[in-house]
Backbone as a ProteinNet text record, in pm:
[ID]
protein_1_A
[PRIMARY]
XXXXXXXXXXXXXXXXXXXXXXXXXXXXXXXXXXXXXXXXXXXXXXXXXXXXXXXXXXXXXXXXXXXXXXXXXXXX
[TERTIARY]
-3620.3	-3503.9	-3536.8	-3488.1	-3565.9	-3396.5	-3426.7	-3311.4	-3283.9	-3173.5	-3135.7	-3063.5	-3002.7	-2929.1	-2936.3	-2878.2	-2843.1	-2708.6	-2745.7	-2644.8	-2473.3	-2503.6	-2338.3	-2320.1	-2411.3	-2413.9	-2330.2	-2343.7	-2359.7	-2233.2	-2195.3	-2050.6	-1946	-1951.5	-1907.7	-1856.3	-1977.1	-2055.7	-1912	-1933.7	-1818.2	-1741.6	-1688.1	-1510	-1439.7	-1569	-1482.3	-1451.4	-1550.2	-1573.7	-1438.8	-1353.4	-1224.6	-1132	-1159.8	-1042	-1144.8	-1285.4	-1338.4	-1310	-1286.5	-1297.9	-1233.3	-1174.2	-1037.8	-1044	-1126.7	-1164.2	-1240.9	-1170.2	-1241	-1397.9	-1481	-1625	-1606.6	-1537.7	-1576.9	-1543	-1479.9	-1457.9	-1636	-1649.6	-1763.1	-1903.7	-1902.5	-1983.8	-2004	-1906	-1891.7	-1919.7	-1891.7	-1968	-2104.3	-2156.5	-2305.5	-2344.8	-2311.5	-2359.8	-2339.9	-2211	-2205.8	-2294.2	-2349	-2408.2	-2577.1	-2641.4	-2783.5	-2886.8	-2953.4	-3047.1	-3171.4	-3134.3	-3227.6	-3342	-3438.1	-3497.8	-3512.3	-3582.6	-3565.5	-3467.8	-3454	-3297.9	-3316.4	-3410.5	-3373.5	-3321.4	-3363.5	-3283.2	-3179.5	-3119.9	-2963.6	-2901.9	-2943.1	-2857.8	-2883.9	-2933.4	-2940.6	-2855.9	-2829.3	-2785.4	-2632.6	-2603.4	-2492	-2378.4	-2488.7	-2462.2	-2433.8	-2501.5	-2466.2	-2372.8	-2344.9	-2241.3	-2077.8	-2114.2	-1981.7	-1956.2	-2023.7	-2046	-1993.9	-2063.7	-2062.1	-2153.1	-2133.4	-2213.4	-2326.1	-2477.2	-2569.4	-2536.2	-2519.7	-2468.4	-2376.4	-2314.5	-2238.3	-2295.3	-2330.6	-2412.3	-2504.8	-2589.3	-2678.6	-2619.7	-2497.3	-2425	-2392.1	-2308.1	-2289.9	-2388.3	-2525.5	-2650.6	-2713.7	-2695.6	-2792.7	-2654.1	-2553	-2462.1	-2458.8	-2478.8	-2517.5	-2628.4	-2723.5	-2862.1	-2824.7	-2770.2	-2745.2	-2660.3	-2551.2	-2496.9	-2573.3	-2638.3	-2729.1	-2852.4	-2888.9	-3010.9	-2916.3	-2791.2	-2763.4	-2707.6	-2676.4	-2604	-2781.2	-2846.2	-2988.3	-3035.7	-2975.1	-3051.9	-2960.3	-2857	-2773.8	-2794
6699.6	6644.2	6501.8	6459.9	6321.9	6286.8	6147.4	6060.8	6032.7	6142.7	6111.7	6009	5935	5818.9	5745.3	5640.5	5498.4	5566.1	5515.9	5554.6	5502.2	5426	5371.6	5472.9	5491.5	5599	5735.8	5724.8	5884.5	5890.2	5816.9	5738.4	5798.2	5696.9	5695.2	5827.5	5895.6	6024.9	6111.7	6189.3	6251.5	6184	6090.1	6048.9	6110.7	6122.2	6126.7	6242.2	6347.5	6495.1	6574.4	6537.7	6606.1	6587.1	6485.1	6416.3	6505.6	6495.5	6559.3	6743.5	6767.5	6949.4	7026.1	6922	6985.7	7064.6	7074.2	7105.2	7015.3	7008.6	6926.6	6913.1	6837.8	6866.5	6903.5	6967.6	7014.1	7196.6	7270.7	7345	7395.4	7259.6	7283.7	7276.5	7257	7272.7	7417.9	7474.2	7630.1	7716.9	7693.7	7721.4	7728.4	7627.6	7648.2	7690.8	7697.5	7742.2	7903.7	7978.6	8106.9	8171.9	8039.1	8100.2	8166.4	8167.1	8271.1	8092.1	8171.3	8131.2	8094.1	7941.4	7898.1	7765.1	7793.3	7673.7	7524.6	7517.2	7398.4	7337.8	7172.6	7112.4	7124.1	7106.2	7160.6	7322.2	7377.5	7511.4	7580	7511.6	7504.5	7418.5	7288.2	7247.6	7261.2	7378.9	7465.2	7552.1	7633.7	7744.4	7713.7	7556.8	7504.5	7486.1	7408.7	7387.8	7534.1	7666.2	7727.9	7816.2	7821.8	7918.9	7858.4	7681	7648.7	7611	7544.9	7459.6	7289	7293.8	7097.8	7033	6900	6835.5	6792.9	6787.1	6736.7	6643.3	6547.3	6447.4	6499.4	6567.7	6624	6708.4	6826.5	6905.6	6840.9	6731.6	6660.9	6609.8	6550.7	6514.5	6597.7	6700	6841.3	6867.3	6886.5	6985.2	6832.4	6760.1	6677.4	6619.6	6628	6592.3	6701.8	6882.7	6951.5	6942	6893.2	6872.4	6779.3	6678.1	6588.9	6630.5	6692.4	6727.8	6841.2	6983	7065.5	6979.3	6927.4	6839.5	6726.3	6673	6647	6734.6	6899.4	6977.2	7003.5	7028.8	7031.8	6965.3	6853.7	6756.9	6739.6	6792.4	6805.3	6885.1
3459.4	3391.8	3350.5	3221.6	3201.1	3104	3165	3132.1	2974.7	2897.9	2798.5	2745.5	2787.7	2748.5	2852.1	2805.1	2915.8	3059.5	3122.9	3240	3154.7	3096.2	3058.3	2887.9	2843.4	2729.2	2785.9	2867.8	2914	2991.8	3051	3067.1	2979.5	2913.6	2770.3	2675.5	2656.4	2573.2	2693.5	2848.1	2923.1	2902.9	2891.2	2899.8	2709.4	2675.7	2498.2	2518.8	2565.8	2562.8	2526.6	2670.4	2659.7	2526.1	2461.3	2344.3	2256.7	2213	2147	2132.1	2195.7	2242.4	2294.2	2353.3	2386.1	2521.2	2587.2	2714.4	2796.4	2924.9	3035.9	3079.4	3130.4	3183	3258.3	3361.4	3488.9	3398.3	3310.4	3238.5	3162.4	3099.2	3014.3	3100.4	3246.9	3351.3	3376.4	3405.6	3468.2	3380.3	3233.7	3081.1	3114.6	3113.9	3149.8	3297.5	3390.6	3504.5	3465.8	3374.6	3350.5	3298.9	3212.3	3049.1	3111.1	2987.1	3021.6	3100.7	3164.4	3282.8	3193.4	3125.7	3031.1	3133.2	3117.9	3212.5	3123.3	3041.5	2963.6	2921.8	2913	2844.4	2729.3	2631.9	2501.8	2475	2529.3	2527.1	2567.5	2676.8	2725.1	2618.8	2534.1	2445.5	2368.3	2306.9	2169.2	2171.9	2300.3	2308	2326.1	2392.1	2413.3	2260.7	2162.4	2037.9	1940	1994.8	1888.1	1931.6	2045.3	2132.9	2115.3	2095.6	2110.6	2063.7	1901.1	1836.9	1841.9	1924.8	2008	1890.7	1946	1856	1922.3	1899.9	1957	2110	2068.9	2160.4	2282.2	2258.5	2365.5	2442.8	2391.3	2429.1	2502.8	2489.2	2574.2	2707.5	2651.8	2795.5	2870.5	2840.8	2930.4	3019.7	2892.6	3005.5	3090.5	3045.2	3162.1	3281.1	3252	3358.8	3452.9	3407.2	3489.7	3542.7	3513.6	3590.2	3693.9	3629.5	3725.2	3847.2	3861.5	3966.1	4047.7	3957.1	4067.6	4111.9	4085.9	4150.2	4254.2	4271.6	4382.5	4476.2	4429.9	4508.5	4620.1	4515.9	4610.2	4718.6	4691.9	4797.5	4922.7	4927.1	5057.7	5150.2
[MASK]
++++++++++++++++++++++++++++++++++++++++++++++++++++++++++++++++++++++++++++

């Protein structure tokens, strides 16, 4: 997993999400934990972008904010 934006980008990028889409991140989390068993982040946010039609940017935030939380569910 490699750091797509600035920690305060990325901030930022989840808080719009919901006003953007109209659905919550913890919603658009369980989206991807449902979705197909893609290993690469470019390919979870391809598949993110054409399934739901997000916009780049979002889609980035989604899949790496899920990385970010299963990689701390891991370490517990």
């Amino acid at each position: 997993m490699s750091q797509v934006f600035s920690a305060e980008t990325h901030r930022n990028l989840l808080a719009r999400i919901p006003h953007c889409t109209g659905r919550e991140i913890s919603d658009w989390l369980r989206t991807v934990d449902e979705g197909p068993s893609l290993h690469r982040f470019e390919e979870k946010v391809s598949w993110l972008r054409a399934e739901h039609d997000l916009a780049y940017g979002h889609a980035k935030a989604i899949i790496h904010e899920y990385d970010l939380r299963r990689a701390a569910r891991n370490l517990r």
